[in-house]
C-alpha positions as CSV (number, residue, x, y, z in Angstrom):
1,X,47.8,-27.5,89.7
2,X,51.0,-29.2,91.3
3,X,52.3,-25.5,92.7
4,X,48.6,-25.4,94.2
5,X,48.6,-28.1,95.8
6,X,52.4,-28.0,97.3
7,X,51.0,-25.1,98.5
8,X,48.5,-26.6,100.5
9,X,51.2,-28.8,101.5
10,X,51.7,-27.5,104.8
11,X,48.1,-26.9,106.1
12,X,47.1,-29.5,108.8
13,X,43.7,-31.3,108.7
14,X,40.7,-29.6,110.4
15,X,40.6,-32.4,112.4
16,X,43.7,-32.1,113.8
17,X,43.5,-28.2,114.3
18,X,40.4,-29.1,116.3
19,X,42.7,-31.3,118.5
20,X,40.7,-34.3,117.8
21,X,43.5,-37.1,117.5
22,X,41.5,-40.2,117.4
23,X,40.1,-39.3,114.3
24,X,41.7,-40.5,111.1
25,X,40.5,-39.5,107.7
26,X,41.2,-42.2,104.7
27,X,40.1,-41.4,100.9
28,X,39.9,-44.7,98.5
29,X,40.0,-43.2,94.9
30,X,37.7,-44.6,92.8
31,X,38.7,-47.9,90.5
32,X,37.6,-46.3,87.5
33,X,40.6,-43.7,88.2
34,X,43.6,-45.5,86.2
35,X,45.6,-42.4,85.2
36,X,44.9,-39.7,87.0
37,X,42.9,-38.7,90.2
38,X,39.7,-37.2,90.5
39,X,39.1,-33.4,91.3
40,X,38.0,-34.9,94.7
41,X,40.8,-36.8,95.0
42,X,43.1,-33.9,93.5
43,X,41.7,-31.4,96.2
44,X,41.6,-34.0,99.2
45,X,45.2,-35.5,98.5
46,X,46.9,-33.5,100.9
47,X,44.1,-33.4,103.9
48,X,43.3,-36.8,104.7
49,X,45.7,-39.1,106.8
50,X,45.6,-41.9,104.3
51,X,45.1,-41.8,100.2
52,X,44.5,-45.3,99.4
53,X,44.9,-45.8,95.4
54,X,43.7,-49.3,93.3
55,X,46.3,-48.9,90.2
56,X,49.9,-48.9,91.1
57,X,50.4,-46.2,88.2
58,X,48.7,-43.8,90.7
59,X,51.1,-44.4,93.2
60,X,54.4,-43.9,91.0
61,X,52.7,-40.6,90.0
62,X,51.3,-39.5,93.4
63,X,54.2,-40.3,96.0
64,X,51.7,-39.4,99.1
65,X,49.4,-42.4,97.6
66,X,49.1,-45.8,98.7
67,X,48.7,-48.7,96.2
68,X,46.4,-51.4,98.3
69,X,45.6,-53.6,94.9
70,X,41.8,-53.3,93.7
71,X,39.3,-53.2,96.8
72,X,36.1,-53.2,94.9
């Protein structure tokens, strides 16, 4: 699954291939998520501008990430 997604590495958003730049797209994985990320989350890592995480073991694991503390 890693090699997949590094491949997808290098495709930009749709939103930014539409040229709309005032647009950003943020995905909060869910708080019930303490180990690994969701298929959602898996398949939207690399597409969305900001990937806001709630355990800081997601982050360490998932560089791209963001570790924001628990939001819910």
């Amino acid at each position: 699954l890693q090699k997949i997604i590094k491949s997808y590495s290098k495709i930009p958003s749709l939103h930014k291939i539409l040229g709309i730049k005032w647009i950003k797209l943020i995905y909060v994985e869910s708080f019930a998520r303490v180990r690994t990320l969701s298929l959602s989350g898996k398949l939207l890592l690399r597409f969305v501008d900001r990937f806001i995480v709630q355990w800081p073991y997601l982050e360490q694991k998932y560089p791209q990430a963001e570790y924001k503390g628990i939001l819910v």
